[in-house]
C-alpha positions as CSV (number, residue, x, y, z in Angstrom):
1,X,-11.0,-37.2,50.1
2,X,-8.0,-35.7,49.0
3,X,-7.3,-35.7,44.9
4,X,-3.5,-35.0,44.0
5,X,-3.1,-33.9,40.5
6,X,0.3,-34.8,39.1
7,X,1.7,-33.2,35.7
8,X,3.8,-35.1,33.7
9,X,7.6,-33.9,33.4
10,X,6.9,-32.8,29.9
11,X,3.7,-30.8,30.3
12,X,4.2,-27.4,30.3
13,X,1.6,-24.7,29.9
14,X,0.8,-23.4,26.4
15,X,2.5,-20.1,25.1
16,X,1.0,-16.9,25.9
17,X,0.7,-13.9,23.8
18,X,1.5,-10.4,24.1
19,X,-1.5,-8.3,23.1
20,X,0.8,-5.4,22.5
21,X,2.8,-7.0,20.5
22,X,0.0,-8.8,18.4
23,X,-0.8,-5.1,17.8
24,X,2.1,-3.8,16.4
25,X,2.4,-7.3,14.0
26,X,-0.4,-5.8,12.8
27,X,0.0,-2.0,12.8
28,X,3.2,-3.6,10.5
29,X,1.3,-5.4,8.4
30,X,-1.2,-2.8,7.1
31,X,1.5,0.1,7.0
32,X,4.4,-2.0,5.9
33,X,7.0,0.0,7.8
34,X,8.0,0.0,11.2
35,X,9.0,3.7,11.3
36,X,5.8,4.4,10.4
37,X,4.5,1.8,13.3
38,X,6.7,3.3,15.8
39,X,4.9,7.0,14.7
40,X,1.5,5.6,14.9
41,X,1.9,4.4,18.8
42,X,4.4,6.7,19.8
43,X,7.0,4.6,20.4
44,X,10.4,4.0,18.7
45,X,11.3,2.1,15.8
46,X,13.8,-0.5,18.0
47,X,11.1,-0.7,20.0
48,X,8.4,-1.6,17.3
49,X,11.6,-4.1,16.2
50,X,11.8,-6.0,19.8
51,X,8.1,-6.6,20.0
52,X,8.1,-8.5,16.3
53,X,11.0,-10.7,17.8
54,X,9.2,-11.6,20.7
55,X,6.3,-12.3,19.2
56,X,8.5,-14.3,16.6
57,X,10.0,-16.2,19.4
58,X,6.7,-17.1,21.3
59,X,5.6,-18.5,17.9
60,X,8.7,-19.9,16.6
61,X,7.9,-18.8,13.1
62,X,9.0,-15.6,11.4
63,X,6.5,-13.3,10.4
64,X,7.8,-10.5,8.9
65,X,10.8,-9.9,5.9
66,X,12.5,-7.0,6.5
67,X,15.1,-5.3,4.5
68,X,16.4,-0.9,4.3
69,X,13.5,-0.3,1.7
70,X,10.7,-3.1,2.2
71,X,8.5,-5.1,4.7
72,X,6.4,-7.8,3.9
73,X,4.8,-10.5,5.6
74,X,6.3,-13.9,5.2
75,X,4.1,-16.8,4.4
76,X,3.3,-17.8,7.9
77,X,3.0,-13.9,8.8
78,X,0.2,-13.4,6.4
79,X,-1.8,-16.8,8.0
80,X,-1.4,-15.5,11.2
81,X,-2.8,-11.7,10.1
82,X,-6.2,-12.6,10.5
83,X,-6.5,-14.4,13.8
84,X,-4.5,-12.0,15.1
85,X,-7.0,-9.3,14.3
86,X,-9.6,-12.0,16.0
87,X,-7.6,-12.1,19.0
88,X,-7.6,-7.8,19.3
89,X,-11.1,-7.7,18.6
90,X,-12.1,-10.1,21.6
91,X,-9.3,-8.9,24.0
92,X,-11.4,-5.4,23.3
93,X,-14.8,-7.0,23.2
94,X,-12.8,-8.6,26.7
95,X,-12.2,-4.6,28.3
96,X,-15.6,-2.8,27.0
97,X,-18.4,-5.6,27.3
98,X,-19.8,-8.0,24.8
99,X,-20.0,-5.0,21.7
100,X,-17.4,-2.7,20.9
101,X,-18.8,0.4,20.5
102,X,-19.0,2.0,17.3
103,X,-16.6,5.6,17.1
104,X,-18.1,7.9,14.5
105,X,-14.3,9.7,12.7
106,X,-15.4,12.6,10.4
107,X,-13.0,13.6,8.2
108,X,-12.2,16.0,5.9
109,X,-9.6,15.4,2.7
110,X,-8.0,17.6,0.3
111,X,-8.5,16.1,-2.8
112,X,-5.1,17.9,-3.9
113,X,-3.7,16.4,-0.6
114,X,-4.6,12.7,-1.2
115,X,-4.8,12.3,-4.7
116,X,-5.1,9.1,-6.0
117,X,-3.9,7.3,-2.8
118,X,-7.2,7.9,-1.1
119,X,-9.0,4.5,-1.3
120,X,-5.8,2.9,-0.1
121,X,-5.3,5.6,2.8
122,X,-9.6,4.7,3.5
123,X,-8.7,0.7,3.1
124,X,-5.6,0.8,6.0
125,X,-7.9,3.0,8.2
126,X,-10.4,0.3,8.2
127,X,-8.4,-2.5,8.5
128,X,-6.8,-1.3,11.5
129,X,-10.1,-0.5,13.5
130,X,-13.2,-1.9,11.9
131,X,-15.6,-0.5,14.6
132,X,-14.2,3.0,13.9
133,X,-17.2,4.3,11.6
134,X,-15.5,6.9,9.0
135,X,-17.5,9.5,7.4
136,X,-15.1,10.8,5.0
137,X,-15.7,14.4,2.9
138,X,-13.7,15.7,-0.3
139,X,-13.6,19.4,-0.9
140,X,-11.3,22.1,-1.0
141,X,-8.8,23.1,1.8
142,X,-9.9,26.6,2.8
143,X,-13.9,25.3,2.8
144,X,-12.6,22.6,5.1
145,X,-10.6,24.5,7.4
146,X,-13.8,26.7,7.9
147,X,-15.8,24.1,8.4
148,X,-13.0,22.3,10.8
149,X,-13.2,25.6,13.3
150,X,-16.6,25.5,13.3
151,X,-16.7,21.7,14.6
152,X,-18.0,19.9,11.8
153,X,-15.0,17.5,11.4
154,X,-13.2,16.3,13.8
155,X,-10.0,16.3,11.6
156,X,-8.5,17.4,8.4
157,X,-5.9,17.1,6.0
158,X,-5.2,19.7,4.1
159,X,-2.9,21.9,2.3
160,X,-1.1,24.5,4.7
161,X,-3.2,28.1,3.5
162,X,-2.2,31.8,4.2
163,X,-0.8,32.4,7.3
164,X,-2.6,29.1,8.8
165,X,-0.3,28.0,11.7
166,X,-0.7,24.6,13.9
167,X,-1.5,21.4,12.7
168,X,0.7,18.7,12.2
169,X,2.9,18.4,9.2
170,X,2.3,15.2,6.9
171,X,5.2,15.9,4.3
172,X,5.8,18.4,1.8
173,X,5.6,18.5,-1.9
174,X,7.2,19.9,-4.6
175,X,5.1,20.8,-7.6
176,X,5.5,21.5,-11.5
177,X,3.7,21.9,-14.2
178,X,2.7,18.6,-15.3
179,X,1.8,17.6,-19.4
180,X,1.5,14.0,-21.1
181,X,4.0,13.9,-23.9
182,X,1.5,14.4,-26.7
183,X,0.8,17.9,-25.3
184,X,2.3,20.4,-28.1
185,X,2.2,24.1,-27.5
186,X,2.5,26.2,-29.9
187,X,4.7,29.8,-30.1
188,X,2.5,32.7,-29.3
189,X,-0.7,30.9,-27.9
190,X,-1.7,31.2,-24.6
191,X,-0.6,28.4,-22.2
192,X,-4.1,25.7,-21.7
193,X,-4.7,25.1,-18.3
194,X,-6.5,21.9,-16.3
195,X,-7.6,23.0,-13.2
196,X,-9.9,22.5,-10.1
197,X,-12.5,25.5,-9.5
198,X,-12.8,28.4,-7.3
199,X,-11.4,28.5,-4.3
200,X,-8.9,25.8,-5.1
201,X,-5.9,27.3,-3.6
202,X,-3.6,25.7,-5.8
203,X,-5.6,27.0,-8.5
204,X,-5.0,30.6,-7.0
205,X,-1.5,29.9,-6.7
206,X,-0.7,28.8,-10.3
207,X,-2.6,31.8,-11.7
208,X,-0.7,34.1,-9.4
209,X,2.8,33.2,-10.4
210,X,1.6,33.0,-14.5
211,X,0.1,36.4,-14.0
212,X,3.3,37.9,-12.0
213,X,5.3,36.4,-15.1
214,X,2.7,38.2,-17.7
215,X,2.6,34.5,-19.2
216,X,-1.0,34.9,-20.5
217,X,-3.0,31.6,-20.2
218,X,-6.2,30.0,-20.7
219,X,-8.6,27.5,-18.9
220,X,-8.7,24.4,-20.9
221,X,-9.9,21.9,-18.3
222,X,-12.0,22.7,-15.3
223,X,-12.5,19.4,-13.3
224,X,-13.9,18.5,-10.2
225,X,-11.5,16.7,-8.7
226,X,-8.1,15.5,-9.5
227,X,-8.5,12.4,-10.7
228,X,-10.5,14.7,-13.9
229,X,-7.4,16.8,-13.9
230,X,-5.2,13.6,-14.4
231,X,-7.3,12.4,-17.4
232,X,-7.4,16.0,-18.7
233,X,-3.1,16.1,-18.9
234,X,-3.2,12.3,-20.0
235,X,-4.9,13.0,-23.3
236,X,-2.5,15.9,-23.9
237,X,-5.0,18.9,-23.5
238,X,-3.5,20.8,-21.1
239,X,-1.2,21.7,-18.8
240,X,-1.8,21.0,-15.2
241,X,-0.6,22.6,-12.0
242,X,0.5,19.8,-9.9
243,X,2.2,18.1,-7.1
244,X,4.7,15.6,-8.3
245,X,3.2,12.7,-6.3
246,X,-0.6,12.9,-7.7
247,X,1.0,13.7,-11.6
248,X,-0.5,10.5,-13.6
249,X,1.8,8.7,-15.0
250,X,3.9,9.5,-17.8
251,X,3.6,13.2,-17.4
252,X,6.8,15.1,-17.1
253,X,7.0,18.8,-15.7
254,X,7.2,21.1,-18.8
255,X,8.2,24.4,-16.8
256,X,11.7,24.8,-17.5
257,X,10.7,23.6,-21.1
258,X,8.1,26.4,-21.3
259,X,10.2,29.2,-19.2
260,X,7.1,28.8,-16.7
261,X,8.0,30.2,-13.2
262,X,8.8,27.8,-10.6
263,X,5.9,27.0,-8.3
264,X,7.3,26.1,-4.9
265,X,6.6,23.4,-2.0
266,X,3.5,23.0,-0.5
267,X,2.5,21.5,3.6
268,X,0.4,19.1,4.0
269,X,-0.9,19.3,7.2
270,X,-3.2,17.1,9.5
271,X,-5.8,19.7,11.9
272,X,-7.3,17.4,14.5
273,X,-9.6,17.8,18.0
274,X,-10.5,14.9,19.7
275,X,-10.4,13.8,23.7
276,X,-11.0,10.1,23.4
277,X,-7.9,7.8,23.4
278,X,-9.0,5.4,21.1
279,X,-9.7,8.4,18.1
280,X,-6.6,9.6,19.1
281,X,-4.8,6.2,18.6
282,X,-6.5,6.4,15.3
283,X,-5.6,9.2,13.9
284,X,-2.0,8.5,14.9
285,X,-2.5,5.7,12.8
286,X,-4.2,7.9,10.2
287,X,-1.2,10.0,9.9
288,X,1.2,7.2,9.4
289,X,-0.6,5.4,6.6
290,X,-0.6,8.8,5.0
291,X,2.9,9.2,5.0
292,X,3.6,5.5,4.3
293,X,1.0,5.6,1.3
294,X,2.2,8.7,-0.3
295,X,6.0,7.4,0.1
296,X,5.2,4.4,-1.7
């Protein structure tokens, strides 16, 4: 017996989505920028661009507001967020079995490289791949270069030290020397000082230049990490070597004010060794919320 199926005139198959696109809604979504997309899969921005639209199309909704300075999700883009993470994490349970494999990511941060965007670098890295198990360490950028060439992390971000070549270059920063304005310093005393501990570099550096400039000083504020050094220059105690992006808010540099000498740029610069493609991927991904979270 033969059985003839007939489909009405009208019937037409359901939409299909592109996975790669789904991907780079949202790489978009949890690094608001499509340059920084386009960095994170090593594509091009237009390209990034023309995936959105297709996806848009196939949906026949608009997901994404964009303008020169800001992305955002639209209303519908932000419903669709989530079951589009659903959808990656089954087409990858689909490719490697019923569990995805945990990755293990060790990492090593300079807390004067991060600052205080940290927990929002940590929260993007997590959103984009929640099997990717992050073991994350804070110290300073020398110990964890040594500790990077001896194969305890499989990457860094640091501050560029010495002669230290390689690596790639996150952005660069300008510092200052940074007060609240209730700091007062008065003629003929020695210039207090909030700083991280030995071997900060940037530690090394300030006292370099003030010694140099015979600009006697004296240690204030020793804090372990910069968040300390923030709340140190916020109550007006000292004066505090740092880069203008991790300054709390409210402090201004007080260098010209003070005739201090000029302290320079400074790299920061992502070290990395890894042969699997997915950690790779990652830390692509790494890299661009970095820059997209320190831009912000």
């Amino acid at each position: 017996m033969q059985i003839s199926v007939m489909m009405k005139q009208n019937d037409t198959p359901p939409p299909t989505l592109d996975i790669d696109a789904v991907r780079a809604f949202v790489l978009v979504a949890d690094l608001q920028s499509f340059t920084r997309t386009a960095q994170a899969t090593g594509t091009t921005q237009s390209a990034v661009s023309l995936k959105l639209k297709r996806l848009e199309a196939r949906l026949a909704t608009r997901l994404v507001e964009r303008t020169p300075r800001l992305v955002r999700l639209t209303a519908e883009g932000a419903s669709f967020l989530d079951r589009a993470r659903e959808l990656l994490a089954a087409h990858d349970r689909a490719l490697t079995g019923a569990q995805v494999v945990a990755r293990r990511l060790s990492i090593g941060i300079s807390d004067h490289a991060a600052g205080p965007v940290l927990p929002d670098l940590m929260a993007r890295m997590n959103a984009f791949d929640p099997s990717l198990a992050l073991v994350v360490e804070i110290d300073f950028s020398s110990l964890l270069l040594d500790r990077f060439d001896d194969g305890q992390f499989d990457a860094v971000i640091v501050r560029r030290e010495g002669t230290r070549r390689g690596g790639e270059l996150l952005l660069e920063d300008e510092f200052g020397w940074f007060a609240a304005p209730v700091f007062r310093h008065r003629p003929g005393e020695k210039l207090r000082l909030a700083m991280l501990g030995t071997p900060c570099g940037v530690r090394a550096h300030a006292i370099r230049k003030l010694e140099t400039a015979k600009i006697p000083w004296t240690e204030a504020f020793t804090g372990g990490g910069v968040t300390a050094i923030a709340a140190a220059v916020t109550a007006g105690l000292a004066v505090a070597p740092l880069a203008r992006r991790v300054a709390p808010v409210g402090a201004a540099d007080v260098g010209p004010m003070l005739s201090l000498p000029t302290l320079g740029r400074s790299k920061v610069m992502l070290h990395a060794r890894t042969s699997d493609a997915r950690t790779r991927a990652a830390l692509r991904v790494m890299a661009a919320a970095f820059r997209g979270v320190t831009s912000n």
